[in-house]
C-alpha positions as CSV (number, residue, x, y, z in Angstrom):
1,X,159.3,106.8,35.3
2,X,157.0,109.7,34.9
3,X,154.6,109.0,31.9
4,X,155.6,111.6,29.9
5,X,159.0,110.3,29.9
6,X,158.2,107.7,27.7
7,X,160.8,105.5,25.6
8,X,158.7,105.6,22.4
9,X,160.9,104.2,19.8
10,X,160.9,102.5,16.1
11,X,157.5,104.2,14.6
12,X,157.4,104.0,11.0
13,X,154.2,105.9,9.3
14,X,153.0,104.6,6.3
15,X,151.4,106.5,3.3
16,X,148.0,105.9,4.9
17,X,148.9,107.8,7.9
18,X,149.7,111.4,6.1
19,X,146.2,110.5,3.8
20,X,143.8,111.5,5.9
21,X,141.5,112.1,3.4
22,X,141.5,108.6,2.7
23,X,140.9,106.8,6.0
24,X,137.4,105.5,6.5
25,X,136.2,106.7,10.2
26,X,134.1,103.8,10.8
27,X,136.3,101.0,9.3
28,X,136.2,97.6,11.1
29,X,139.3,97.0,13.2
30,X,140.4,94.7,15.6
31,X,142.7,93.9,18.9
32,X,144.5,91.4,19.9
33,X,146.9,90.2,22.3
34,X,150.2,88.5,22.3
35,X,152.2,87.4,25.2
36,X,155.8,86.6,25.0
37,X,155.8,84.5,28.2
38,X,154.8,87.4,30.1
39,X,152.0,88.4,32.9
40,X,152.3,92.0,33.2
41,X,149.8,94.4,32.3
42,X,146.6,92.5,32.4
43,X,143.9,93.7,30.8
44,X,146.2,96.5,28.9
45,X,143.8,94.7,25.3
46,X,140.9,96.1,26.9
47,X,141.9,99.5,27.7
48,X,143.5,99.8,24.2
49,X,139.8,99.1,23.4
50,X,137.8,101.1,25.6
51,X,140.0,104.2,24.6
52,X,139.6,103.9,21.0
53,X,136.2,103.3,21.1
54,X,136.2,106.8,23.5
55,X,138.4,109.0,20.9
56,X,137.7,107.2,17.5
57,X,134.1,106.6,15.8
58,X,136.2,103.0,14.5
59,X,134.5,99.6,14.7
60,X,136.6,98.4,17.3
61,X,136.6,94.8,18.3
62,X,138.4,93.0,21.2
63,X,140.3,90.0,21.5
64,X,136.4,88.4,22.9
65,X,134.6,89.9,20.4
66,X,137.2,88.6,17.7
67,X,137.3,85.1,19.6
68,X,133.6,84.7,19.1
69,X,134.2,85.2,15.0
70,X,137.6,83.7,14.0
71,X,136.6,80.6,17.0
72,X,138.1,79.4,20.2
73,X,141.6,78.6,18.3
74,X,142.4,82.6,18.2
75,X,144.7,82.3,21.0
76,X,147.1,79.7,19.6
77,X,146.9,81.0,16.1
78,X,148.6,84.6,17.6
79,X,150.9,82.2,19.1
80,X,151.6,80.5,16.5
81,X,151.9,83.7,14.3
82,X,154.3,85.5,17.0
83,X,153.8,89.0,15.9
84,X,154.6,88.1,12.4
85,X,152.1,90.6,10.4
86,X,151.1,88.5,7.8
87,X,150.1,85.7,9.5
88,X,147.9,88.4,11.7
89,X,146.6,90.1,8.6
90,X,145.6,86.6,7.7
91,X,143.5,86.7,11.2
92,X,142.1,90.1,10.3
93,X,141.2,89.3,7.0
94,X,138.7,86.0,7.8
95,X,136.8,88.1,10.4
96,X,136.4,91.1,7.7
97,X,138.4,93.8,9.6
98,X,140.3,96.7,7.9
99,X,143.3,96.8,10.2
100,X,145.2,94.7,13.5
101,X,146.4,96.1,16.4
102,X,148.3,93.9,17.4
103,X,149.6,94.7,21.3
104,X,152.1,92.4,22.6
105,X,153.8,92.3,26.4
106,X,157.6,91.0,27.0
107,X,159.4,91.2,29.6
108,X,163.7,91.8,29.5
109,X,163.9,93.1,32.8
110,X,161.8,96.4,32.0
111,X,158.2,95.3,30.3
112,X,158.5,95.9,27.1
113,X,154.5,97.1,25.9
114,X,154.8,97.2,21.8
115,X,151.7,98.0,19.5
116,X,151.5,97.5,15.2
117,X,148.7,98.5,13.3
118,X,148.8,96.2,10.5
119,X,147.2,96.7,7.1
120,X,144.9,93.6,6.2
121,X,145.1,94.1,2.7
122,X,148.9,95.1,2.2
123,X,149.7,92.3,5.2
124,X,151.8,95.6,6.1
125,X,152.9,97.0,9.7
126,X,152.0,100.6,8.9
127,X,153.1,101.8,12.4
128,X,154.8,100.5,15.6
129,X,155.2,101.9,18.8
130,X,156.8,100.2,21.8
131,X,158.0,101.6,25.6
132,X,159.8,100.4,27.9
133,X,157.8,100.1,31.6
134,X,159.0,99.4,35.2
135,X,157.8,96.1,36.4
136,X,154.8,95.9,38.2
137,X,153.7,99.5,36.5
138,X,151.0,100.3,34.2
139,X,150.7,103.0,31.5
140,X,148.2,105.5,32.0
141,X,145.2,106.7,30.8
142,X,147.0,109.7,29.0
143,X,150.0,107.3,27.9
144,X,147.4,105.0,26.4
145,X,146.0,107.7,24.5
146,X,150.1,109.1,23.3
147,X,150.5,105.6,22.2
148,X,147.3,105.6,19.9
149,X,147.8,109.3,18.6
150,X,151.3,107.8,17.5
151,X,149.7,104.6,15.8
152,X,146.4,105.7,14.2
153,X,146.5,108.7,11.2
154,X,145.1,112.0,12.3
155,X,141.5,111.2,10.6
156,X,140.6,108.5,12.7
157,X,140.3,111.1,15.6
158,X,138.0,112.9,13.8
159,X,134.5,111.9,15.1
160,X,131.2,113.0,13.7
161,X,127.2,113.0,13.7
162,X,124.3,114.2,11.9
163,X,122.0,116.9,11.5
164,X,119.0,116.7,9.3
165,X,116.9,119.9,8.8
166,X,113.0,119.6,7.8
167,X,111.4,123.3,7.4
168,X,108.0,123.8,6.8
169,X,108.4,125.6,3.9
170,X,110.3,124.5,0.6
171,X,112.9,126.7,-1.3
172,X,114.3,127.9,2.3
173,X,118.0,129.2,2.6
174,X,119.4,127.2,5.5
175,X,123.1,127.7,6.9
176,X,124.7,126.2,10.0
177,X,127.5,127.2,11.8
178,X,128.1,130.0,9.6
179,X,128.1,128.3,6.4
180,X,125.6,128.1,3.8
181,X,124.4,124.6,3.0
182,X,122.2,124.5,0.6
183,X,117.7,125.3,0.6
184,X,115.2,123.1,1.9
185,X,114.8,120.0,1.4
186,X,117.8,119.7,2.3
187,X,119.9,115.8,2.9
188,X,121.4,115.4,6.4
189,X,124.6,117.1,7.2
190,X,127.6,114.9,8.3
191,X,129.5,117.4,10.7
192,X,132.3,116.8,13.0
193,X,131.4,116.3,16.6
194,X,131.3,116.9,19.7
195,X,130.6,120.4,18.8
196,X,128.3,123.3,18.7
197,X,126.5,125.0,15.9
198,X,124.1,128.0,15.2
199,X,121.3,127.1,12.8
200,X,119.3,129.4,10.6
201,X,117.1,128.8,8.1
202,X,115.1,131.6,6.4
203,X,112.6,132.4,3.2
204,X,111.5,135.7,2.1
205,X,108.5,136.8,3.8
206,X,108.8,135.0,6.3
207,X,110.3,135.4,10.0
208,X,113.5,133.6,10.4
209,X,113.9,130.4,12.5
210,X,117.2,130.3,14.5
211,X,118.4,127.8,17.2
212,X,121.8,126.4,18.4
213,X,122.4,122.7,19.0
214,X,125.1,121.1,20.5
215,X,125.9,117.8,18.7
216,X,127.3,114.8,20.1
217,X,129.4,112.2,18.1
218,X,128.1,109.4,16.3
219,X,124.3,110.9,16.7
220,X,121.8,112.2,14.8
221,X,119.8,115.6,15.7
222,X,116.7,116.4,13.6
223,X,115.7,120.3,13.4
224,X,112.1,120.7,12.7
225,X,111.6,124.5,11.2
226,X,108.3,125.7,11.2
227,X,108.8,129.1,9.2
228,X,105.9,131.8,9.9
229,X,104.8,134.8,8.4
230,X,105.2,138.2,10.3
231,X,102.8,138.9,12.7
232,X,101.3,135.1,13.3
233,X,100.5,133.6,16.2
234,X,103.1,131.8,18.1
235,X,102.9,128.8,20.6
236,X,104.1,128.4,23.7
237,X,106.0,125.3,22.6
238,X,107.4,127.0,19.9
239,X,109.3,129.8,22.0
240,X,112.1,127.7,23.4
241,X,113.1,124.0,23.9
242,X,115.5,122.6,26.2
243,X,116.6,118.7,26.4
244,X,119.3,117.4,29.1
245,X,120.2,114.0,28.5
246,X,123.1,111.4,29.0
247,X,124.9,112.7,26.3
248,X,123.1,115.7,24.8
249,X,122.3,119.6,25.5
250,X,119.8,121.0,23.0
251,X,118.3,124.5,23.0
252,X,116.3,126.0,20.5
253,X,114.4,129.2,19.4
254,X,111.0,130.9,17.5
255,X,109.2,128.3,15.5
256,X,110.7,124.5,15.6
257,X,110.7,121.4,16.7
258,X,114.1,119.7,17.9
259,X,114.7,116.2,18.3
260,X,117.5,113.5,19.2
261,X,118.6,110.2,18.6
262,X,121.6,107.9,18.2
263,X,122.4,106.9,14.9
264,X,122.4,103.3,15.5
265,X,118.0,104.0,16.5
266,X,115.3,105.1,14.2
267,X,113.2,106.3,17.4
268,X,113.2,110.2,17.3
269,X,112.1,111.8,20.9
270,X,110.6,115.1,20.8
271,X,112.2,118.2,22.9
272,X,109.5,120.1,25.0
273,X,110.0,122.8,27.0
274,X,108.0,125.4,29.2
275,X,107.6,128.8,29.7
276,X,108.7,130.7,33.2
């Protein structure tokens, strides 16, 4: 079965789906397993993991993390439970998480791979997915992706990261990506990421500091703008600045200092550059 051909059946979208506005990006939720007497797809928890953690900015937990939490009795509580969603949101609800995805494995000749995201609060399955795979066959990297674009509302794709701009002088208009947002001092802006965005910030007699930054999700880029009047001096570290990392590309221009760190850090590593 090619994996586009997929036998996606019974999905039933709740209210919180079509809310986007209302969905909390970072929200604790967790994973967990259930087996109907069934081997196939090992390790299909995990991925489910590793790709929302990729494509969401959730606080995903596995069935290991959850284990060390809830305790060593997880496993024959699902049992017990057998895909009943109260009884899981009872789960979710002692280790403080928002929502279950539950993923369970059968087998009736085809595996049968199902997936519920179930409301803690509401003990509600707000949707359910489930395909039908050959045995001994395991969905892909892009199925495992359809199937969580099918269970999660819109806004939980929507990742983000921060940019907080300090210029040197106060009162100074500063826009980014095209939009005014506000004069110096200005709070951090939350901005979706991974994307790009021009940075200007400028004051009335003095020359205008621009720069472009390319901001990764679930990170935190600090602009510093040193604003000068027309004709001053300019040095050399002031000209340019370039920064390749592990997960970051930062260029700047006339007058600043860049910097970049993860949000989860309160380290800030300055950008330096030289001149050719």
């Amino acid at each position: 079965m090619r994996w586009w051909v997929l036998a996606v059946f019974a999905l039933a979208a709740s209210a919180a789906r079509v809310a986007a506005a209302d969905s909390n990006p970072k929200r604790p939720v967790i994973v967990l397993e259930y087996r109907a007497g069934s081997s196939a797809l090992p390790g299909i928890a995990t991925r489910v993991v590793e790709a929302m953690k990729r494509e969401t900015s959730l606080d995903v937990r596995g069935p290991d993390q959850t284990r060390t939490t809830y305790g060593e009795h997880l496993d024959q509580v699902i049992v017990k439970c057998a895909g009943e969603a109260e009884c899981v949101a009872r789960i979710g609800q002692k280790v403080g998480a928002s929502d279950v995805i539950l993923v369970g494995v059968s087998e009736l000749g085809d595996v049968i791979l199902t997936m519920q995201r179930i409301d803690v609060a509401s003990h509600a399955v707000d949707a359910r997915i489930a395909d039908s795979l050959p045995a001994g066959s395991m969905p892909s990297a892009e199925q495992v992706d359809l199937y969580l674009a099918k269970l999660l509302p819109p806004a939980d794709f929507m990742r983000y990261g921060v940019i907080s701009i300090v210029a040197s002088e106060p009162g100074a208009s500063v826009t980014v990506g095209g939009e005014k947002r506000g004069v110096t001092p200005l709070a951090p802006l939350k901005l979706h990421a991974p994307a790009s965005y021009d940075v200007r910030v400028e004051k009335d007699g003095f020359v205008a500091f621009t720069t472009k930054v390319r901001l990764p999700p679930d990170a935190e880029l600090k602009v510093s703008a040193t604003l000068q009047r027309p004709g001053g001096a300019t040095a050399w570290w002031q000209h340019w600045y370039v920064l390749v990392g592990a997960s970051a590309l930062v260029a700047g221009a006339v007058g600043g200092t860049i910097y970049y760190t993860t949000l989860k850090t309160s380290d800030h590593v300055p950008v330096t550059g030289t001149l050719n």
